[in-house]
PDB file of N, CA, C and O in Angstrom, chain B, residues numbered from 101:
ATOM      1  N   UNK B 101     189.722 -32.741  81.236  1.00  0.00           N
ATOM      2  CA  UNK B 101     188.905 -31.578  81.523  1.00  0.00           C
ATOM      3  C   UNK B 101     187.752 -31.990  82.421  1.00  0.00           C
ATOM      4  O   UNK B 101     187.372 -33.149  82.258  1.00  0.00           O
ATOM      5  N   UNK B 102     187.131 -31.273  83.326  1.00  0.00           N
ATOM      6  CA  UNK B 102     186.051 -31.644  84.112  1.00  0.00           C
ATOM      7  C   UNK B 102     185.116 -30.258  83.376  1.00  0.00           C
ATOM      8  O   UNK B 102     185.379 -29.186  82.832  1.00  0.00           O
ATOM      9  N   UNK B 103     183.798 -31.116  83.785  1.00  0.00           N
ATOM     10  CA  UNK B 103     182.512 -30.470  83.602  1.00  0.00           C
ATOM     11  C   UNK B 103     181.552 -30.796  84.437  1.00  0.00           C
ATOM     12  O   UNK B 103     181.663 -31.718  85.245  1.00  0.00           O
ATOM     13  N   UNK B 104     180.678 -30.174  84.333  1.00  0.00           N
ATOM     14  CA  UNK B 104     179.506 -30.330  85.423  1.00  0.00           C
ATOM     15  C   UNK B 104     178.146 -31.287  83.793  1.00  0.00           C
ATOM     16  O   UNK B 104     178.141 -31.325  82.563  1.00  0.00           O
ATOM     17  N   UNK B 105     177.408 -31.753  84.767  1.00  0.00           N
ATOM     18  CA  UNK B 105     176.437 -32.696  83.973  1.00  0.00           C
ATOM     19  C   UNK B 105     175.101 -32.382  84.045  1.00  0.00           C
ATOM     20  O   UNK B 105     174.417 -32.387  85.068  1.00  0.00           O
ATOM     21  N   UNK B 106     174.754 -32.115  82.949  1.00  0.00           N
ATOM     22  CA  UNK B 106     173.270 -31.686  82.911  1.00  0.00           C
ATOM     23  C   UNK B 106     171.901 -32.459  82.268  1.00  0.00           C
ATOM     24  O   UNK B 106     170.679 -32.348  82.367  1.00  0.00           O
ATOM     25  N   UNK B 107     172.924 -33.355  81.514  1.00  0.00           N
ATOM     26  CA  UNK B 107     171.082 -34.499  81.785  1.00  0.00           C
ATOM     27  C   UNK B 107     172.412 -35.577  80.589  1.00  0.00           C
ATOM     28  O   UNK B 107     173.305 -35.308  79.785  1.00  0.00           O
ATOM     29  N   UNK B 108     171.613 -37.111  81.306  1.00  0.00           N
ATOM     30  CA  UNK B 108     172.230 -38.328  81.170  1.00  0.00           C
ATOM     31  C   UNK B 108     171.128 -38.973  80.294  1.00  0.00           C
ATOM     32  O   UNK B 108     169.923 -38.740  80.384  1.00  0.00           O
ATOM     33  N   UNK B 109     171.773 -39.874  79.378  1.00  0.00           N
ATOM     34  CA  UNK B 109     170.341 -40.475  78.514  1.00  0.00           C
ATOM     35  C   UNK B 109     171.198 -42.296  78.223  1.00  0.00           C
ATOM     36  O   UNK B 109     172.381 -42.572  78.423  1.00  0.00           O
ATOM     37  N   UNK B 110     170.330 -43.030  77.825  1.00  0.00           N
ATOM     38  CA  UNK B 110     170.985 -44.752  77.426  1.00  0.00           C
ATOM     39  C   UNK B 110     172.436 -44.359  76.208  1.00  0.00           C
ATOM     40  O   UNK B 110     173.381 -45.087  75.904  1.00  0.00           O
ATOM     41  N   UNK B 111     172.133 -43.054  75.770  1.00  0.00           N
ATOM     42  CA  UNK B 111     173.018 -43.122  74.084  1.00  0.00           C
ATOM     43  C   UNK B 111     173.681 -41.891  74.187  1.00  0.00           C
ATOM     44  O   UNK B 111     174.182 -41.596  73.102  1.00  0.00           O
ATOM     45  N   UNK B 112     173.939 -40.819  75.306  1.00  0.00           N
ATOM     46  CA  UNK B 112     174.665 -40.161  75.688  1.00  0.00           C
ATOM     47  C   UNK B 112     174.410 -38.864  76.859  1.00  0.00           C
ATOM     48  O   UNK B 112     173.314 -38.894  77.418  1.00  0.00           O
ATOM     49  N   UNK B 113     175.114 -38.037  77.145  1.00  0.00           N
ATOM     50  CA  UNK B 113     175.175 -37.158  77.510  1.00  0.00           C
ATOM     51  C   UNK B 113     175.718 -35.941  77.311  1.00  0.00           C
ATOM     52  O   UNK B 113     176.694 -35.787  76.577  1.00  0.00           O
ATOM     53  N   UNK B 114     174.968 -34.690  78.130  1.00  0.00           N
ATOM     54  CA  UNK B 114     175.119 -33.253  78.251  1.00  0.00           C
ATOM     55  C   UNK B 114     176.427 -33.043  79.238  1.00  0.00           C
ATOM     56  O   UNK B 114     176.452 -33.649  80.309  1.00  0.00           O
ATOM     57  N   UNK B 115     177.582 -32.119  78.832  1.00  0.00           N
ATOM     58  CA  UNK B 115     177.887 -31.018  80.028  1.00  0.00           C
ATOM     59  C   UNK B 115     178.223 -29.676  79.846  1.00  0.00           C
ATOM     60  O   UNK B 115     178.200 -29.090  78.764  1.00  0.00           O
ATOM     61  N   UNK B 116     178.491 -29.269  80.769  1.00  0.00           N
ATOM     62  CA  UNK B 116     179.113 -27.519  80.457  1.00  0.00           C
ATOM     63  C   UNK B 116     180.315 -27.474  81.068  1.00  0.00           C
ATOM     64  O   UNK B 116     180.562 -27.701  82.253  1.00  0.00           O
ATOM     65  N   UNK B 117     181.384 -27.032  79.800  1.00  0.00           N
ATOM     66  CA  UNK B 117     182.664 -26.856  80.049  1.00  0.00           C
ATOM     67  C   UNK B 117     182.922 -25.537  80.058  1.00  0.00           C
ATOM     68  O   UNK B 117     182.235 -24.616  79.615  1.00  0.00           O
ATOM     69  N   UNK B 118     184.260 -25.511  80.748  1.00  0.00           N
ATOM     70  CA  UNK B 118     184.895 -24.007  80.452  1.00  0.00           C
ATOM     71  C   UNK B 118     185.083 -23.465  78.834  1.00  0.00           C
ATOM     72  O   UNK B 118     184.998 -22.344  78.332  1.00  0.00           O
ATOM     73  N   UNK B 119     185.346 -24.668  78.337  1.00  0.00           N
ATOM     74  CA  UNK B 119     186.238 -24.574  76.844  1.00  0.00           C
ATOM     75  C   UNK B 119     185.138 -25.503  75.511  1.00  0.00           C
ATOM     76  O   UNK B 119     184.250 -26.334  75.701  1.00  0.00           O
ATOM     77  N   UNK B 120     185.687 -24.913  74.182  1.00  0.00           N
ATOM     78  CA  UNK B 120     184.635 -25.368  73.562  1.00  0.00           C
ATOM     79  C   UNK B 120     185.649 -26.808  72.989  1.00  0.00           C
ATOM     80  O   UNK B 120     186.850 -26.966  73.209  1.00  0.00           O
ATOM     81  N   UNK B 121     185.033 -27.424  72.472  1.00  0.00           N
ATOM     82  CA  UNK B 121     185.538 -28.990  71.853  1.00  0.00           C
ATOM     83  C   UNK B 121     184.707 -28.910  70.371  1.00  0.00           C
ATOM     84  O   UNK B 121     183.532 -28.541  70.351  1.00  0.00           O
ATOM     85  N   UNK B 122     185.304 -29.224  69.353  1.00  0.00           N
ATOM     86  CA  UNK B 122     184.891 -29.813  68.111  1.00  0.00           C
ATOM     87  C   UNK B 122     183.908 -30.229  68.188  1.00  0.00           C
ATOM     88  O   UNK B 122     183.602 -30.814  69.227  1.00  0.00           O
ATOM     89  N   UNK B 123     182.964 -30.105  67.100  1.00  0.00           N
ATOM     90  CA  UNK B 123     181.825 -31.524  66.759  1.00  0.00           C
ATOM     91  C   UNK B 123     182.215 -32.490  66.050  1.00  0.00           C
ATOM     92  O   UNK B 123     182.590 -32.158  64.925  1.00  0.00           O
ATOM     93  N   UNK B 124     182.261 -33.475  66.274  1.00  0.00           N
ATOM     94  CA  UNK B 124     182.491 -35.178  66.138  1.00  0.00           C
ATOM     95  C   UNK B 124     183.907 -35.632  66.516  1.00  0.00           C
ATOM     96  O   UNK B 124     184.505 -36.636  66.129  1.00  0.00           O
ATOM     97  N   UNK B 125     184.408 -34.438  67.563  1.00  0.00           N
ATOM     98  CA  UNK B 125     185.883 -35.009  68.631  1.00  0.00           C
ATOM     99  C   UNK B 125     185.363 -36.317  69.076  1.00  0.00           C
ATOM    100  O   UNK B 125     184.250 -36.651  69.482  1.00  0.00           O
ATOM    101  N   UNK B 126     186.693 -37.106  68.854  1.00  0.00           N
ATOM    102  CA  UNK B 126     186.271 -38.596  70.065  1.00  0.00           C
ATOM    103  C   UNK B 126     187.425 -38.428  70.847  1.00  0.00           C
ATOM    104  O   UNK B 126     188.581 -38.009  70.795  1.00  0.00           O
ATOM    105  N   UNK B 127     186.572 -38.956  71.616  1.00  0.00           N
ATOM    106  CA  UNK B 127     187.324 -38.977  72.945  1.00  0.00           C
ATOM    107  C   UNK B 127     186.563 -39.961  74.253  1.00  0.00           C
ATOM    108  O   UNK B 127     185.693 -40.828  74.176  1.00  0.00           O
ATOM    109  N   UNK B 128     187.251 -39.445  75.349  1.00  0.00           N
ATOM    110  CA  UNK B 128     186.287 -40.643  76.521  1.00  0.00           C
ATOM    111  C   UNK B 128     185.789 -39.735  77.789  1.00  0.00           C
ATOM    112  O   UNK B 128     186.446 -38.856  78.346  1.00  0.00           O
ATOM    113  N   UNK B 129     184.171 -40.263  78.176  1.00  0.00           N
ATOM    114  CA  UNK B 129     184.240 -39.807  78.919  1.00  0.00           C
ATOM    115  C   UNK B 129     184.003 -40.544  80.363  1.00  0.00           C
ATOM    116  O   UNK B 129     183.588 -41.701  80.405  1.00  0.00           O
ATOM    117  N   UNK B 130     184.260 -39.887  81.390  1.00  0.00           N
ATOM    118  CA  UNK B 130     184.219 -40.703  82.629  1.00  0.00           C
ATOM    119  C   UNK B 130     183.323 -39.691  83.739  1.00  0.00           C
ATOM    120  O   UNK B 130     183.227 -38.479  83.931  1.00  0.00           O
ATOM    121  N   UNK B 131     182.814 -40.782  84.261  1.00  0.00           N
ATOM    122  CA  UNK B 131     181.527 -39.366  85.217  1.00  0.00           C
ATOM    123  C   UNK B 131     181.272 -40.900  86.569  1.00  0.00           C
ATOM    124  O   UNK B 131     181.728 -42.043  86.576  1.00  0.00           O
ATOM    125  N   UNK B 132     180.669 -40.416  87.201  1.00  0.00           N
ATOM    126  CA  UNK B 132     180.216 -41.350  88.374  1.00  0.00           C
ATOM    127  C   UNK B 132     178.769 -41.351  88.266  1.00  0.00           C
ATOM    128  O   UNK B 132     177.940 -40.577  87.786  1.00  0.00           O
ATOM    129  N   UNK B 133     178.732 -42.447  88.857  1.00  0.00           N
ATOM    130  CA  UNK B 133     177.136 -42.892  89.508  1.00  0.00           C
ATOM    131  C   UNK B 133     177.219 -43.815  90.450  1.00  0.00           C
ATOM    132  O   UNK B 133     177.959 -44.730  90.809  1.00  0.00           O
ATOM    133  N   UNK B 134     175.583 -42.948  90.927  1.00  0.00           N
ATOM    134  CA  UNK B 134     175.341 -43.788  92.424  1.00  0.00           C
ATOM    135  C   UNK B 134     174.392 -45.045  92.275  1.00  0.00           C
ATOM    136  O   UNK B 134     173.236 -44.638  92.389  1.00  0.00           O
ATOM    137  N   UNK B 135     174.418 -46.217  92.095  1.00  0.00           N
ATOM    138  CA  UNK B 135     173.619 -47.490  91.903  1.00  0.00           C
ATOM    139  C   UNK B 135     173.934 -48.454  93.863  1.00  0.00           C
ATOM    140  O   UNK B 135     174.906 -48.659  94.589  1.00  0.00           O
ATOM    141  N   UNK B 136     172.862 -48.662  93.894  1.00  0.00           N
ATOM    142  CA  UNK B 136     172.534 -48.978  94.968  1.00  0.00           C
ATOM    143  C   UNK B 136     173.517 -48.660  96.357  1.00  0.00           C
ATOM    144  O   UNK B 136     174.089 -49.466  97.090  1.00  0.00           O
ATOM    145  N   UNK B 137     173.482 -47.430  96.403  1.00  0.00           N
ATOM    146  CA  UNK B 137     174.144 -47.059  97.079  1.00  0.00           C
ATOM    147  C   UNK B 137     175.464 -46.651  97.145  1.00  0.00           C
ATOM    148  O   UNK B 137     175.755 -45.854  98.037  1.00  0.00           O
ATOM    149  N   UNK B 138     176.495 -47.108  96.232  1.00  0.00           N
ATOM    150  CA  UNK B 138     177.591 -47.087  96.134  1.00  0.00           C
ATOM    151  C   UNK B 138     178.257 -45.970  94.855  1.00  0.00           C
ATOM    152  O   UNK B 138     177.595 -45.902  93.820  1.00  0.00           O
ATOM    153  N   UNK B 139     178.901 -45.548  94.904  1.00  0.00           N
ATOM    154  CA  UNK B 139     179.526 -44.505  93.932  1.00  0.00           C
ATOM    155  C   UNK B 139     180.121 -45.828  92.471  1.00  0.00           C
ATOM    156  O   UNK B 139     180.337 -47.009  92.742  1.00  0.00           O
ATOM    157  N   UNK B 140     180.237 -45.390  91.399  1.00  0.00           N
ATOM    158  CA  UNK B 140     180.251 -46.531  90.407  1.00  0.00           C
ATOM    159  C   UNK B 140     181.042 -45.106  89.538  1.00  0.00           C
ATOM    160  O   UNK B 140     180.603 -43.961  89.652  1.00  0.00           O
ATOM    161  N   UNK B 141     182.044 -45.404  88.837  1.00  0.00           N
ATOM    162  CA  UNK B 141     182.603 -44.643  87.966  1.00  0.00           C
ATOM    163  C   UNK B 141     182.835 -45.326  86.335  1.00  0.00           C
ATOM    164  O   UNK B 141     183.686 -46.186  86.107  1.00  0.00           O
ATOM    165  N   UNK B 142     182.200 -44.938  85.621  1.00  0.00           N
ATOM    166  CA  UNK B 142     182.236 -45.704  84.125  1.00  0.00           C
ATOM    167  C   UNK B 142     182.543 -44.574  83.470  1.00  0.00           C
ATOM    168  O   UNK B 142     182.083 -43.444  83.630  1.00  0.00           O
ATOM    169  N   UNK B 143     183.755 -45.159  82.351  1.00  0.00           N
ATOM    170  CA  UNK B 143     184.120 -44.397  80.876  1.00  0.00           C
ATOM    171  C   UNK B 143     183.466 -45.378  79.788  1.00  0.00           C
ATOM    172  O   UNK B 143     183.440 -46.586  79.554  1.00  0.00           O
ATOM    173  N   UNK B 144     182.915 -44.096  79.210  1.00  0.00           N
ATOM    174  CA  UNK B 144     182.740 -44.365  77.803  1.00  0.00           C
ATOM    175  C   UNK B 144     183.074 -43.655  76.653  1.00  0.00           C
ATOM    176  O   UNK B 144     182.989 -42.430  76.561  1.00  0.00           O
ATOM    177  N   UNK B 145     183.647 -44.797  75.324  1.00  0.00           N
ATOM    178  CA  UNK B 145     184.214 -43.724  74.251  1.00  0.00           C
ATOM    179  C   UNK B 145     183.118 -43.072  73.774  1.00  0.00           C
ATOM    180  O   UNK B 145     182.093 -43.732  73.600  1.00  0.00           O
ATOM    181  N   UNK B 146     183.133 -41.687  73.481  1.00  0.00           N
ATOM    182  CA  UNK B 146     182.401 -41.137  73.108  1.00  0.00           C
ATOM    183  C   UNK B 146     182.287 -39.902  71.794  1.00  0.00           C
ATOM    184  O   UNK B 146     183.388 -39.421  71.528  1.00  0.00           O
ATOM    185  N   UNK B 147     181.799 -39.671  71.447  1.00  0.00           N
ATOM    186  CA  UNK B 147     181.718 -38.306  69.746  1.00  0.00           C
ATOM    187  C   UNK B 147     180.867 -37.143  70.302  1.00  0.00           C
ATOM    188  O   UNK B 147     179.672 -37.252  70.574  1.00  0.00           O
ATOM    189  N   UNK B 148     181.812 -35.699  70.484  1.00  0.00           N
ATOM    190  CA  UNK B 148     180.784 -34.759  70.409  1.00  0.00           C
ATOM    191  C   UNK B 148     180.193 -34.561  69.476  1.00  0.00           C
ATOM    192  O   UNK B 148     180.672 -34.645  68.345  1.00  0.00           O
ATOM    193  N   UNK B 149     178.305 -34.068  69.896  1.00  0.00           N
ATOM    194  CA  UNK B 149     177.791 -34.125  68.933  1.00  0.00           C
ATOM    195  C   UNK B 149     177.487 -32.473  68.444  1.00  0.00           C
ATOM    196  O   UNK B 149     177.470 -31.900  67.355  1.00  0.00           O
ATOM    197  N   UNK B 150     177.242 -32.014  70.000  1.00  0.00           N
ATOM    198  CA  UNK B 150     176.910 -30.256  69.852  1.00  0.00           C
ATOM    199  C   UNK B 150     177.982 -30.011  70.774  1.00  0.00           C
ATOM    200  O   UNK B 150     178.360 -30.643  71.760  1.00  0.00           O
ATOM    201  N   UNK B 151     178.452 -28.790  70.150  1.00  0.00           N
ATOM    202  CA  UNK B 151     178.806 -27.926  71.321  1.00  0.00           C
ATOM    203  C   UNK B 151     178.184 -25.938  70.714  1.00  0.00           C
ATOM    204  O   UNK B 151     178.269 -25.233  69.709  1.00  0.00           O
ATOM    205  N   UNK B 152     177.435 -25.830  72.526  1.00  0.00           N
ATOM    206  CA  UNK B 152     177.034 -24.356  72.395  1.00  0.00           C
ATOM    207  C   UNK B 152     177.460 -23.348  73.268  1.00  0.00           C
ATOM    208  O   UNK B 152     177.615 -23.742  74.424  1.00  0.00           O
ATOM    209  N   UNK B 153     177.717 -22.055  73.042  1.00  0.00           N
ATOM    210  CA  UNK B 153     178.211 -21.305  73.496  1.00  0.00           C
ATOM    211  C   UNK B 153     176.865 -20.639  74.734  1.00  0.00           C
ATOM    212  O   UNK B 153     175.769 -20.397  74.228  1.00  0.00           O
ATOM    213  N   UNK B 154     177.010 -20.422  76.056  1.00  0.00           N
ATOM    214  CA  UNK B 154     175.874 -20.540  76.778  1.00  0.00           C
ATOM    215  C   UNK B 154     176.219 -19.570  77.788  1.00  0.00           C
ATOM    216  O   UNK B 154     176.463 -20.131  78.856  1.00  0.00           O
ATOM    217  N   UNK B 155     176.335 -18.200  77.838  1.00  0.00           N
ATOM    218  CA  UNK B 155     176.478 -17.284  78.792  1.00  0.00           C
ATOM    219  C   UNK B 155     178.173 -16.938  78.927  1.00  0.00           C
ATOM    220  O   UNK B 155     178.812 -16.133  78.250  1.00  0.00           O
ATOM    221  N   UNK B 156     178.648 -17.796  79.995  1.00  0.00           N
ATOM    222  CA  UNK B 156     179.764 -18.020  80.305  1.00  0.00           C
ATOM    223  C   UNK B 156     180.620 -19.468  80.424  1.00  0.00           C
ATOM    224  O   UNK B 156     181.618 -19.751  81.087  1.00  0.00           O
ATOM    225  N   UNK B 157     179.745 -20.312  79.438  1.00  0.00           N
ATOM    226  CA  UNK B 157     180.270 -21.420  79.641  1.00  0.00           C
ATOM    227  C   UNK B 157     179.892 -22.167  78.029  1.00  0.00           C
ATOM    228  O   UNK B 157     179.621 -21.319  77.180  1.00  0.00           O
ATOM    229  N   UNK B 158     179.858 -23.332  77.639  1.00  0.00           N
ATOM    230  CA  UNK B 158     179.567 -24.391  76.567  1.00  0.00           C
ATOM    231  C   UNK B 158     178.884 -25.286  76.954  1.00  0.00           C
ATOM    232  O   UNK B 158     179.165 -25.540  78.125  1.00  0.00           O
ATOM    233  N   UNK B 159     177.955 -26.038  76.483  1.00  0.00           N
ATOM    234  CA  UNK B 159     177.065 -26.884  76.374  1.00  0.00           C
ATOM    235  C   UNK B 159     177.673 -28.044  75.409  1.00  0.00           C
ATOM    236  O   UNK B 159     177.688 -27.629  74.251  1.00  0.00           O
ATOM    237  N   UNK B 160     178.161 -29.323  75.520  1.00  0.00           N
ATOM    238  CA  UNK B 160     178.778 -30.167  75.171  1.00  0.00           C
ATOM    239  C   UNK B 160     177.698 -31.222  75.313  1.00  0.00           C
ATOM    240  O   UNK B 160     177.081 -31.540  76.329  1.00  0.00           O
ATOM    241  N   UNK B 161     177.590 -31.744  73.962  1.00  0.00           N
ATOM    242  CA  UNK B 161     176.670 -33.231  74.183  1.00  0.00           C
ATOM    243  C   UNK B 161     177.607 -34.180  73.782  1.00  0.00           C
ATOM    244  O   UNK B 161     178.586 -33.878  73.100  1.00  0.00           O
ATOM    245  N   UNK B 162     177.346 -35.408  74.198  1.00  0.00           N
ATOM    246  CA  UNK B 162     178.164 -36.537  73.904  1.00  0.00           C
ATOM    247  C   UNK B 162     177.555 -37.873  73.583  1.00  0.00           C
ATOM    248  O   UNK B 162     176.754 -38.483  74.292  1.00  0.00           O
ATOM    249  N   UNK B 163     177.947 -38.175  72.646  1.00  0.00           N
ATOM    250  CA  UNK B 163     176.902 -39.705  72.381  1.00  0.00           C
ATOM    251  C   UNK B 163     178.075 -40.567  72.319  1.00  0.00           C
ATOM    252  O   UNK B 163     179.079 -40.529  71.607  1.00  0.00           O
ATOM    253  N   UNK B 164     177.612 -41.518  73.440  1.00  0.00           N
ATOM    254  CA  UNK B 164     178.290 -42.698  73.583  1.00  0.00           C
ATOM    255  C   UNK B 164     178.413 -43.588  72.319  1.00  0.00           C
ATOM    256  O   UNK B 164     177.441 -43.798  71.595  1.00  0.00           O
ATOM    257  N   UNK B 165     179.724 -44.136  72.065  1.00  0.00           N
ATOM    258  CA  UNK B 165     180.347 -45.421  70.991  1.00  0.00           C
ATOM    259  C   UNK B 165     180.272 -46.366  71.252  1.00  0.00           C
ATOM    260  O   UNK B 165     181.035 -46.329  72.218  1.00  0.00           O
ATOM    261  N   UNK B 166     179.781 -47.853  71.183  1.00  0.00           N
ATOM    262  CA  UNK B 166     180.283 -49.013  71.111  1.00  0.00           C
ATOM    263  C   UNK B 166     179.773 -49.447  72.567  1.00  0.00           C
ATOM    264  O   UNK B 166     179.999 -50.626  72.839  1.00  0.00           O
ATOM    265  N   UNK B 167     179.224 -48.806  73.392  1.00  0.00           N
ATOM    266  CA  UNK B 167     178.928 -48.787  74.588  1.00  0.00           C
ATOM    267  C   UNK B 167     179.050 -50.588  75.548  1.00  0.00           C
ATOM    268  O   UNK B 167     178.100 -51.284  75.189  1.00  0.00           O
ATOM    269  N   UNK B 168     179.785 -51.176  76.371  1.00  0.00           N
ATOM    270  CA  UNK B 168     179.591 -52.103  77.083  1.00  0.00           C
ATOM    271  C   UNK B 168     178.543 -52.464  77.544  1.00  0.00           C
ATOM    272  O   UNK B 168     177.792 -51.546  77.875  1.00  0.00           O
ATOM    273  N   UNK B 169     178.141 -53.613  77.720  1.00  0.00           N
ATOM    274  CA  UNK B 169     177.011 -54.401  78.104  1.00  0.00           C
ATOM    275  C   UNK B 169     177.149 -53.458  79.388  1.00  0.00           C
ATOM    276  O   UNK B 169     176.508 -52.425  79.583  1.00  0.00           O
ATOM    277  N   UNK B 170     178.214 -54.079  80.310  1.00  0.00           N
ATOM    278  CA  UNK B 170     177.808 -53.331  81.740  1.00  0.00           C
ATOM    279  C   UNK B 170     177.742 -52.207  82.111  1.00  0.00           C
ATOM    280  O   UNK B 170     177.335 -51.711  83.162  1.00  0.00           O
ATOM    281  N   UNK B 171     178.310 -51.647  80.889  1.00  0.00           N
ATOM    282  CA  UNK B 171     178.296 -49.991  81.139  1.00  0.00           C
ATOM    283  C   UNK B 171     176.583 -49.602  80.832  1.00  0.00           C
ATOM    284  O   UNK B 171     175.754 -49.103  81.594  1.00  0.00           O
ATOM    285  N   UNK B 172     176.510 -49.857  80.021  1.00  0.00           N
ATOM    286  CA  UNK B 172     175.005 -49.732  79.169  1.00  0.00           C
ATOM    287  C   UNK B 172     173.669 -50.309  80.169  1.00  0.00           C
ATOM    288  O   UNK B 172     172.563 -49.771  80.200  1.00  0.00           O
ATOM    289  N   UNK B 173     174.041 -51.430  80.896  1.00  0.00           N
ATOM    290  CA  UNK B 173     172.781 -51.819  81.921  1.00  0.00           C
ATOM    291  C   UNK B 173     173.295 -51.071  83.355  1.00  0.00           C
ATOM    292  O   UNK B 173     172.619 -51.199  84.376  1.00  0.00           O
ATOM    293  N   UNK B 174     174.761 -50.145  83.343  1.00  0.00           N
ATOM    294  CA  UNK B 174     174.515 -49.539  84.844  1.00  0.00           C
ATOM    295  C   UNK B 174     173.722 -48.090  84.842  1.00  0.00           C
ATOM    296  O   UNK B 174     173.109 -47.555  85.765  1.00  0.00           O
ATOM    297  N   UNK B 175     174.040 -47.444  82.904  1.00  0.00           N
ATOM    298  CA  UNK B 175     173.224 -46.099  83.100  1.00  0.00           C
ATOM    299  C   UNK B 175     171.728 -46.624  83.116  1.00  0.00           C
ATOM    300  O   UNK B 175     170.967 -45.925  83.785  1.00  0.00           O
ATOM    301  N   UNK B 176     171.126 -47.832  82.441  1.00  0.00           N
ATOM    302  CA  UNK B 176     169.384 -47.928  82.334  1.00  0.00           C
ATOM    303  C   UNK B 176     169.249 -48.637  83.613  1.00  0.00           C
ATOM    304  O   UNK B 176     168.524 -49.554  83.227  1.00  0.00           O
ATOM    305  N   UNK B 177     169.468 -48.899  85.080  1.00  0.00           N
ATOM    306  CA  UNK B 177     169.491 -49.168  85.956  1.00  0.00           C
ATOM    307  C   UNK B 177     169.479 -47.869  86.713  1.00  0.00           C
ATOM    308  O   UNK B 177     168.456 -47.706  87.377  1.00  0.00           O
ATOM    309  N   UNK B 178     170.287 -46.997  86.767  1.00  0.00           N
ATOM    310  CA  UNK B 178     170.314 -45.324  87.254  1.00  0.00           C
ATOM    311  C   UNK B 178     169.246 -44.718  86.838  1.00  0.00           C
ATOM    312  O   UNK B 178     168.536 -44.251  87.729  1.00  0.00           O
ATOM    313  N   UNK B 179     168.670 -44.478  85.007  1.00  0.00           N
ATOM    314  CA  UNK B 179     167.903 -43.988  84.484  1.00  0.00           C
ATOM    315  C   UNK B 179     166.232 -44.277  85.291  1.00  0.00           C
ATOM    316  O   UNK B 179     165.298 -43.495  85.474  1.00  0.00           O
ATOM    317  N   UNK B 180     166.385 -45.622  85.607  1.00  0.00           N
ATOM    318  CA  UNK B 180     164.590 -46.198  86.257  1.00  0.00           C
ATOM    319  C   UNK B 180     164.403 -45.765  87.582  1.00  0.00           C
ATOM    320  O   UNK B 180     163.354 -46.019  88.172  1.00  0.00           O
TER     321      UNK B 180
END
């Protein structure tokens, strides 16, 4: 499923989907980032934590699992 992204944190993230998802679905997610210039694409396993019903769409939070060293120093590298 794709979603659009509405705010990124060290221990997870927001998006808005078409469709609603469970609270505490695992699953993975994969999104891009731009670190010094270059496009960088990282998955992480992840647990919904909310999902809200928001006009015409859902509000999906996701808190990252088990998170990788490098995954974990490329979002607090993006975040600064």
């Amino acid at each position: 499923m794709q979603g659009r992204t509405l705010d990124i944190g060290a221990s997870g993230m927001s998006l808005n989907f078409d469709h609603k998802l469970e609270v505490n679905h695992l699953g993975h997610v994969s999104f891009e980032l731009f670190l010094d210039g270059k496009a960088q694409i990282l998955t992480c396993r992840s647990k919904v934590s909310y999902c809200i019903f928001s006009g015409d769409h859902f509000k999906i939070g996701f808190q990252f699992m088990n998170l990788d060293v490098a995954i974990l120093n490329a979002i607090t590298k993006f975040l600064r």
